[in-house]
Residue frames relative to the residue before (quaternion, step in Angstrom):
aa qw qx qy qz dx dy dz
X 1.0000 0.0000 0.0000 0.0000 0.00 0.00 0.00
X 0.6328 0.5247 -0.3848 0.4197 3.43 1.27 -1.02
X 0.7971 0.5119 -0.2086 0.2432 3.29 0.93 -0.83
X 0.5140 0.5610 -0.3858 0.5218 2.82 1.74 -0.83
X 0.6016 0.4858 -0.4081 0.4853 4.61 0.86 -0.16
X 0.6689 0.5162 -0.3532 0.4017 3.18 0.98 -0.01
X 0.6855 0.4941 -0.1622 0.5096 2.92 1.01 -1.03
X 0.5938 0.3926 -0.4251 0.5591 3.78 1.26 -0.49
X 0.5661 0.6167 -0.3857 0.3880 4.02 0.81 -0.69
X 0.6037 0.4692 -0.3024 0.5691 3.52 0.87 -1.23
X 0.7276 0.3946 -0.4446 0.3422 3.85 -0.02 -1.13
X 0.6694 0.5421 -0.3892 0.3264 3.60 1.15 -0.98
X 0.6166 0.6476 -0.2650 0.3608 3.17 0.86 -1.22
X 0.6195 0.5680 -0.1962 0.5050 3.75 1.32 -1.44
X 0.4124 0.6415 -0.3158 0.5645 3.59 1.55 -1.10
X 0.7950 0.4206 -0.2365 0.3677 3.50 -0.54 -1.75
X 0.6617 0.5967 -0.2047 0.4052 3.49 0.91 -1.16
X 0.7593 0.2090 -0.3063 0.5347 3.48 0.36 -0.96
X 0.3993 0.7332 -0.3865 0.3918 3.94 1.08 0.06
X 0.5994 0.4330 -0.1536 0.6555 3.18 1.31 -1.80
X 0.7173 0.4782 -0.3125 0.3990 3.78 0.10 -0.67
X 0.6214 0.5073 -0.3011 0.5156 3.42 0.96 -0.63
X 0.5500 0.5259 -0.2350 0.6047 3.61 1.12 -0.73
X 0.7532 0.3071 -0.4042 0.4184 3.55 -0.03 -0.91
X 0.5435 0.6668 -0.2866 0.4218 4.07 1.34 -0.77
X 0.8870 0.1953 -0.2875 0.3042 2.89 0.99 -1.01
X 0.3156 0.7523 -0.4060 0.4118 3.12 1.66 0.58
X 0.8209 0.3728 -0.2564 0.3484 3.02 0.81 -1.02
X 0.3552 0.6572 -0.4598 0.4801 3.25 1.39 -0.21
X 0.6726 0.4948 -0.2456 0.4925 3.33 -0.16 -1.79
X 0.5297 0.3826 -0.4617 0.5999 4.47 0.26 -0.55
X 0.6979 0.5492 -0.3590 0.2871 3.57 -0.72 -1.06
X 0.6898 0.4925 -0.2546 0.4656 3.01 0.81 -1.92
X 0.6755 0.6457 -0.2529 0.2508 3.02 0.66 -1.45
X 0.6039 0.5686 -0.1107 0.5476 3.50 1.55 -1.28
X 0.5451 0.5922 -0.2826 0.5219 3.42 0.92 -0.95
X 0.8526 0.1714 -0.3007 0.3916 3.30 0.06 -1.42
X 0.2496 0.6944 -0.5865 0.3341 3.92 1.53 -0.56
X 0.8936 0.3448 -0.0624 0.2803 3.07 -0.71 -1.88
X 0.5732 0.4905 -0.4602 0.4680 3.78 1.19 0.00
X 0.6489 0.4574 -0.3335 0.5084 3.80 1.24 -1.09
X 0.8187 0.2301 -0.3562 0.3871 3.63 0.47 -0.11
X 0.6111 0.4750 -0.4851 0.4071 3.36 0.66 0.52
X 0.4478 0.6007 -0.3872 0.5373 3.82 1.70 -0.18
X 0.8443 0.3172 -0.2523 0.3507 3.09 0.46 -1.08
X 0.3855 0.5800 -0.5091 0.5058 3.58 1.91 0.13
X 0.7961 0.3358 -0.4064 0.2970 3.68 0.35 -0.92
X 0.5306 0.6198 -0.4342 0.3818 3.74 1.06 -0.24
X 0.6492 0.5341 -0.2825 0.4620 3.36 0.97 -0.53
X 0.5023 0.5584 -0.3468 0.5618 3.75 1.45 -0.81
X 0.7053 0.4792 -0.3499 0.3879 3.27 0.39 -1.55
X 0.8070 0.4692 -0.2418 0.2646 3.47 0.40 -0.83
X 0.4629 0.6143 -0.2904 0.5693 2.94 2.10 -0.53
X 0.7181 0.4570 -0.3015 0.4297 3.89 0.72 -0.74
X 0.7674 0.4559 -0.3108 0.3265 3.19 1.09 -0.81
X 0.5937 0.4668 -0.3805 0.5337 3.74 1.94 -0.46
X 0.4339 0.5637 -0.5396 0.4504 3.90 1.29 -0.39
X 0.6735 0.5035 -0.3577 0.4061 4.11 0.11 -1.21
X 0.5542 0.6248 -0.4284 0.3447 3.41 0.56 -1.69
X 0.6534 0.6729 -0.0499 0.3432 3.27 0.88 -2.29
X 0.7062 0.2818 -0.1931 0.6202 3.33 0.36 -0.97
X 0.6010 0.4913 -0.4990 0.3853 3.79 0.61 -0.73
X 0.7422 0.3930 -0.2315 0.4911 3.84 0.32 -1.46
X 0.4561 0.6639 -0.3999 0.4374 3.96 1.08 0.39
X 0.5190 0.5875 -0.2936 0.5471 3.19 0.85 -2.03
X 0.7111 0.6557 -0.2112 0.1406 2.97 -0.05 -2.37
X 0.6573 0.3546 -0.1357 0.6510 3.72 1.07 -1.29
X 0.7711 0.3865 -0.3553 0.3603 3.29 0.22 -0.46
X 0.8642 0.0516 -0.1645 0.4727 3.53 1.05 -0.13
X 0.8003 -0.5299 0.1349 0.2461 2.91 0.95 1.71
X 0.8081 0.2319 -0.0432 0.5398 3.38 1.50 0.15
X 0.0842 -0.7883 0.5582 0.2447 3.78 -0.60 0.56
X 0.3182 0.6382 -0.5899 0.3787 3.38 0.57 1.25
X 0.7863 0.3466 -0.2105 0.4662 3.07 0.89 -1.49
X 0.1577 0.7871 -0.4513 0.3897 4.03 1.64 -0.38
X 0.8950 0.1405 -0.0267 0.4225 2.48 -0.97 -2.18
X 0.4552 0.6816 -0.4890 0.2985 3.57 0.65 -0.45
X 0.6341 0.4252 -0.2739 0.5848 3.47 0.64 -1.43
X 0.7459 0.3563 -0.3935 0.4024 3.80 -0.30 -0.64
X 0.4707 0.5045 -0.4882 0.5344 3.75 0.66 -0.08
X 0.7200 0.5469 -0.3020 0.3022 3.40 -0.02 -1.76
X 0.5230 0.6214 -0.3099 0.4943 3.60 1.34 -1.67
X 0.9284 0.1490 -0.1692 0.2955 3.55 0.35 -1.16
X 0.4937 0.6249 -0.3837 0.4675 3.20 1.40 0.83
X 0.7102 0.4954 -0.1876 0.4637 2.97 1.93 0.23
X 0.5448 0.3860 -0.3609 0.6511 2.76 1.71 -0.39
X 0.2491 0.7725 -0.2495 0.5282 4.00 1.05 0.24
X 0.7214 0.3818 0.0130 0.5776 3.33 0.59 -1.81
X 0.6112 0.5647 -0.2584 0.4907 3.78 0.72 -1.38
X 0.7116 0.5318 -0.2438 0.3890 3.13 0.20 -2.01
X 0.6361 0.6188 -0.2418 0.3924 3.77 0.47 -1.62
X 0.6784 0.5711 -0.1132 0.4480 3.16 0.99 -1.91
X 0.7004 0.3179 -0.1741 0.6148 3.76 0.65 -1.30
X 0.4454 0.6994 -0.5314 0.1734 4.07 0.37 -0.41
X 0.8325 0.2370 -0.1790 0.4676 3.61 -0.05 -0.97
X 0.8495 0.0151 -0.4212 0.3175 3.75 0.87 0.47
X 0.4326 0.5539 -0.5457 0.4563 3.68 1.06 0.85
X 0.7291 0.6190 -0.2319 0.1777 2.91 0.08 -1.51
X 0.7870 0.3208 -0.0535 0.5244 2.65 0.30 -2.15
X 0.4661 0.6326 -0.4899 0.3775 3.88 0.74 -0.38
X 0.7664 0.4829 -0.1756 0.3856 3.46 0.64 -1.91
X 0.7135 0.5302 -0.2990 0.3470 3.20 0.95 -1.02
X 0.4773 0.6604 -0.3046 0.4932 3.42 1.64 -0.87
X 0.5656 0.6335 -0.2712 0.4531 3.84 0.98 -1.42
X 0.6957 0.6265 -0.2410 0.2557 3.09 0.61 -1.60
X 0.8310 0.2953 0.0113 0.4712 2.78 0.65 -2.25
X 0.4556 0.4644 -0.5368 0.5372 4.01 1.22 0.38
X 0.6772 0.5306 -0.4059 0.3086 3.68 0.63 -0.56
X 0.6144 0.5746 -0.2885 0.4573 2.85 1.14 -1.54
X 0.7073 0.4689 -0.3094 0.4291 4.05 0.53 -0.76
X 0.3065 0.7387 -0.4141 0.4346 3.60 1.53 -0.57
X 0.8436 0.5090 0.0080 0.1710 2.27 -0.04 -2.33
X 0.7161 0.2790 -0.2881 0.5712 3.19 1.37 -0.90
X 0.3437 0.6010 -0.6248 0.3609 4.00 0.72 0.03
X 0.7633 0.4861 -0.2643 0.3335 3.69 0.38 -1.70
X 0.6281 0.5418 -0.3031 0.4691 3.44 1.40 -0.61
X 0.6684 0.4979 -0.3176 0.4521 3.23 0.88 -0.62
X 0.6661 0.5952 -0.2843 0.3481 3.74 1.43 -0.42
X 0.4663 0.6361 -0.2619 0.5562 2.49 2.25 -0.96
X 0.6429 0.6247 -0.2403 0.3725 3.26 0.52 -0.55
X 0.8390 0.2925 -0.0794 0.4519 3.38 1.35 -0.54
């Protein structure tokens, strides 16, 4: 009899547990997610803001050129050219600057938050 309370005590208890555990999963899931999407809406909305900064920076330099030599053929011409060169650079440096550093970056950057998260506990 004693055992057969034990043995129902243990099943409850084992119950409660993966219950709690299932909870504590899906919390953490739900964090992650939560981080995930944080950091996609503010890093979108960092690049929308770049984007918009490059495209009135160009505008700028285009109607610059423009007055200064007498034409927005030649203007924008040069601001195209700028980025078909830096274009040209970029292409050139891609597979061992670039991509080398950027790799660096983002293993750090994850590093970085593992250690934060330890800090954290």
């Amino acid at each position: 009899m004693a055992d057969q309370k034990n043995i129902e005590s243990i099943i409850a208890d084992t119950k409660v547990y993966l219950d709690n555990r299932l909870d504590y999963i899906r919390l953490v899931v739900l964090e992650k997610t939560a981080k995930f999407f944080a950091n996609l809406v503010s890093n979108t909305l960092l690049l929308v803001f770049f984007g918009v900064f490059i495209l009135f920076g160009s505008l700028t330099l285009g109607f610059y050129l423009s007055q200064i030599w007498g034409s927005y053929t030649l203007g924008f011409a040069a601001v195209t050219g700028i980025y078909l060169l830096l274009f040209v650079v970029l292409l050139l440096l891609k597979g061992k600057v670039i991509e080398k550093r950027l790799a660096d970056f983002f293993v750090k950057m994850y590093f970085n938050k593992i250690e934060d998260k330890k800090d954290e506990k």
